[in-house]
C-alpha positions in Angstrom: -61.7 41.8 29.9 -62.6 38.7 32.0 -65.6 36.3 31.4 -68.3 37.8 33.4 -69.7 35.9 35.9 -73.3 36.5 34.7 -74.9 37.6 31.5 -78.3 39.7 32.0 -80.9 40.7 29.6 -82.3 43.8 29.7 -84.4 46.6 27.9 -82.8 50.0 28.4 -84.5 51.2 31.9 -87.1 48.9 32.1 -87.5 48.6 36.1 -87.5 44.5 36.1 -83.6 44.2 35.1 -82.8 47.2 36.5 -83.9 45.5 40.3 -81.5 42.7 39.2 -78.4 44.8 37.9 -78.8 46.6 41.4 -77.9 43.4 43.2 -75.4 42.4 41.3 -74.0 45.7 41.7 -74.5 45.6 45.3 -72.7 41.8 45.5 -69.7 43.2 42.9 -70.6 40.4 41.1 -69.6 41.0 37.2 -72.1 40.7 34.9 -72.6 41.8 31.1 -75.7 43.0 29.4 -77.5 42.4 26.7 -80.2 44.5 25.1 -83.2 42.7 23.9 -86.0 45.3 22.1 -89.7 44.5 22.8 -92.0 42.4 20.0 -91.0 40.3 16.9 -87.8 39.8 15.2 -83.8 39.4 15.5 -82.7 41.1 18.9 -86.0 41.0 19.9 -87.7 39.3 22.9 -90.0 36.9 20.5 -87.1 36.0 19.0 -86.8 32.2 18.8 -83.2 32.6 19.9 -84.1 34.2 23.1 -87.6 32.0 24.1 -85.2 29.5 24.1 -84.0 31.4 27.2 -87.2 32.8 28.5 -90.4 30.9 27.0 -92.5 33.8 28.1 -90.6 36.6 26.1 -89.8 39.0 28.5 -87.0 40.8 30.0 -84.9 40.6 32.6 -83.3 36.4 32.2 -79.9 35.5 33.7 -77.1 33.4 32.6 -75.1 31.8 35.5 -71.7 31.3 34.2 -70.3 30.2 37.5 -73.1 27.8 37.2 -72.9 25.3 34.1 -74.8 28.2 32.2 -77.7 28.1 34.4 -80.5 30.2 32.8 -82.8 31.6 35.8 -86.2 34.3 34.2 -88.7 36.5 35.8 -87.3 38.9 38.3 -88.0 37.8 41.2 -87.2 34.5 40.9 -83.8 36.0 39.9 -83.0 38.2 43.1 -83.5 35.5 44.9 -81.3 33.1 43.0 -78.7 35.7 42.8 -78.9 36.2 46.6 -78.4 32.8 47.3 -75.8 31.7 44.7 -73.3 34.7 45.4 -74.3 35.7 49.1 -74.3 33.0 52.0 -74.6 35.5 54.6 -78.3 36.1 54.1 -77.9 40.0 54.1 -79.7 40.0 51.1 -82.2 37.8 51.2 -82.5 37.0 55.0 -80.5 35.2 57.9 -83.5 33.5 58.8 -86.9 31.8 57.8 -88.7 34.9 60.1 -86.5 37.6 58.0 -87.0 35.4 54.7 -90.6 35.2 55.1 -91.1 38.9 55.5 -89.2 39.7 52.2 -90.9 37.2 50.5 -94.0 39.3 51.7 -93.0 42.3 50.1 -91.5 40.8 47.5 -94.2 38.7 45.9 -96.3 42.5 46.7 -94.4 44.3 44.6 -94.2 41.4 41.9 -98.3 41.0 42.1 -99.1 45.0 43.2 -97.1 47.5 42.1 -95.7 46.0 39.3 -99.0 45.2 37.0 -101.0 48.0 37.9 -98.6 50.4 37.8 -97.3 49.0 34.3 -101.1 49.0 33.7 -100.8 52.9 33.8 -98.0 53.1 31.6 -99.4 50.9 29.0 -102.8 53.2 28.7 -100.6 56.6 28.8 -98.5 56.2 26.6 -98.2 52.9 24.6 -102.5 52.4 24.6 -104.1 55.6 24.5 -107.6 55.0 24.1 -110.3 58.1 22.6 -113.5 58.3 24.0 -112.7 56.2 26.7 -114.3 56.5 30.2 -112.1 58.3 32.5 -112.8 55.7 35.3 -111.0 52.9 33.1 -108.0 54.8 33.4 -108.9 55.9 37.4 -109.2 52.5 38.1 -105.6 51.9 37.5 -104.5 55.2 38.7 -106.5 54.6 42.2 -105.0 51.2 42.8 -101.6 51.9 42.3 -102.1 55.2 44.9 -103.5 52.4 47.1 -100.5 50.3 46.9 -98.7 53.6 47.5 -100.7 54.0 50.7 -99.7 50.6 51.7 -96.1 51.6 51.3 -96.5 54.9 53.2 -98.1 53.3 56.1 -94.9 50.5 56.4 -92.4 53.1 55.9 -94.0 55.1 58.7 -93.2 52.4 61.0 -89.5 51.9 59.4 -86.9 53.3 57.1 -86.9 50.3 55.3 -89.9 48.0 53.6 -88.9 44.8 54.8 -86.8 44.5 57.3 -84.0 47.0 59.0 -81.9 47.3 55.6 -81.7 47.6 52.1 -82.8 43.6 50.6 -83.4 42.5 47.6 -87.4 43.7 48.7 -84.9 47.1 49.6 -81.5 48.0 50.1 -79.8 49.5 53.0 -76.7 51.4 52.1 -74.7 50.0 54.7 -75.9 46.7 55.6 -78.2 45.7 52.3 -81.7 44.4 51.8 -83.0 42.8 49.0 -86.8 44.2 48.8 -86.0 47.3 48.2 -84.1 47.0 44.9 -87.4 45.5 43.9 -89.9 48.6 45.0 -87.3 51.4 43.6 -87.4 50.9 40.1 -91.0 50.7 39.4 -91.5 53.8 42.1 -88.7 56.0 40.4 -90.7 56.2 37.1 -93.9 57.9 38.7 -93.2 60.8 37.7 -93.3 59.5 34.1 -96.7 58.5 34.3 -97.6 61.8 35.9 -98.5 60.2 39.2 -97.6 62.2 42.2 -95.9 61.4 46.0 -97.5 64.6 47.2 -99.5 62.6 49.9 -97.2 60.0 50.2 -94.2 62.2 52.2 -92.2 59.1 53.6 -92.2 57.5 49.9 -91.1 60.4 48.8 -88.2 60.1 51.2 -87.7 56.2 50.9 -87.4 56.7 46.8 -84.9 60.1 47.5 -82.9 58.2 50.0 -82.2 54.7 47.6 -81.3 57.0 44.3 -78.0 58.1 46.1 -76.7 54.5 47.0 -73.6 54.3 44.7 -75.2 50.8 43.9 -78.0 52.1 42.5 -76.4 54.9 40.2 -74.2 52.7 38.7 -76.5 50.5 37.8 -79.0 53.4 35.7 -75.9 54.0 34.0 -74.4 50.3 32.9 -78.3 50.2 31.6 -78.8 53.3 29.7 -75.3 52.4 27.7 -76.2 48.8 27.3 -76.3 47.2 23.8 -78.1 44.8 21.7 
């Protein structure tokens, strides 16, 4: 097998790498992954070994190798280094400062709304539960990530896509690609798994339906759920 182009660090189906492997996917740029487990110890995130990489001890980081080893963390920053070190076209990440300022919009959204409260929901359910606890702790984290949904729903109203008229790095259109959406989809996919429901969010519903069959996308679930430490 060939030297891949990048190496990227991942947690099984955690949605922050999964946004990246999506892109890469997308740019058929070859990458190979490397599990990192959460907390303390070899292999592990807090691992000296890998804060070397990312100080802040989380997953997804990158490793350019068609870029003197450049190491690029926190996803975000990532799609759009990606996007701009393997794409000149601007598909992904905008031909212009108009189209790149609306999918940083959405972007730095998803990155500061969805993201943390949603995770937020997660972290009480299932990793936090808390006894005795008042029911409006957990409803104020359950209500604000409905709200963001609301947000979504009204945009995708208007639009099939988030950001713009394709999938981006904010989305991704099948056929012409879009960078924001591979962003939203991974943290929206795993509703379900917190119980939360897109019963009153119909185009959502559609939007998250319509990205899980890009070919991209598919592949990308699978190269996660086989990677290894």
């Amino acid at each position: 097998m060939s030297t891949p182009q990048v190496t990227l660090f991942c947690s099984g189906l955690a949605p922050n790498p999964l946004k990246v492997a999506i892109l890469l996917e997308e740019l058929g740029v070859s990458y190979k992954l490397i599990k990192k487990e959460f907390g303390d110890g070899e292999n592990r995130v807090k691992a000296p070994s890998f804060l070397a990489i990312n100080p802040n001890g989380r997953v997804p980081a990158i490793i350019d190798h068609t870029n003197s080893d450049k190491i690029v963390w926190e996803s975000a920053a990532i799609l759009l280094y990606v996007a701009e070190q393997f794409d000149n076209s601007g598909k992904y990440d905008g031909e212009n400062l108009d189209e790149k300022a609306v999918i940083w919009e959405w972007l730095m959204f998803q990155i500061s709304g969805l993201g943390p409260i949603q995770g937020q929901v997660a972290h009480f359910k299932y990793y936090h539960p808390v006894k005795n606890l008042d029911q409006s702790v957990y409803d104020r984290f359950i209500n604000e990530t409905y709200r963001v949904f609301s947000v979504l729903e009204k945009r995708l109203e208007k639009q099939e896509w988030i950001a713009l008229d394709r999938f981006t790095i904010a989305e991704v259109d099948i056929n012409t690609g879009d960078m924001l959406d591979m962003a939203f989809y991974p943290w929206l996919i795993g509703a379900s798994y917190m119980d939360l429901s897109f019963d009153s969010f119909p185009h959502l519903k559609a939007y998250v339906d319509r990205i899980s069959k890009i070919p991209s996308v598919e592949t990308a679930y699978k190269q996660l759920q086989t990677a290894q430490t």
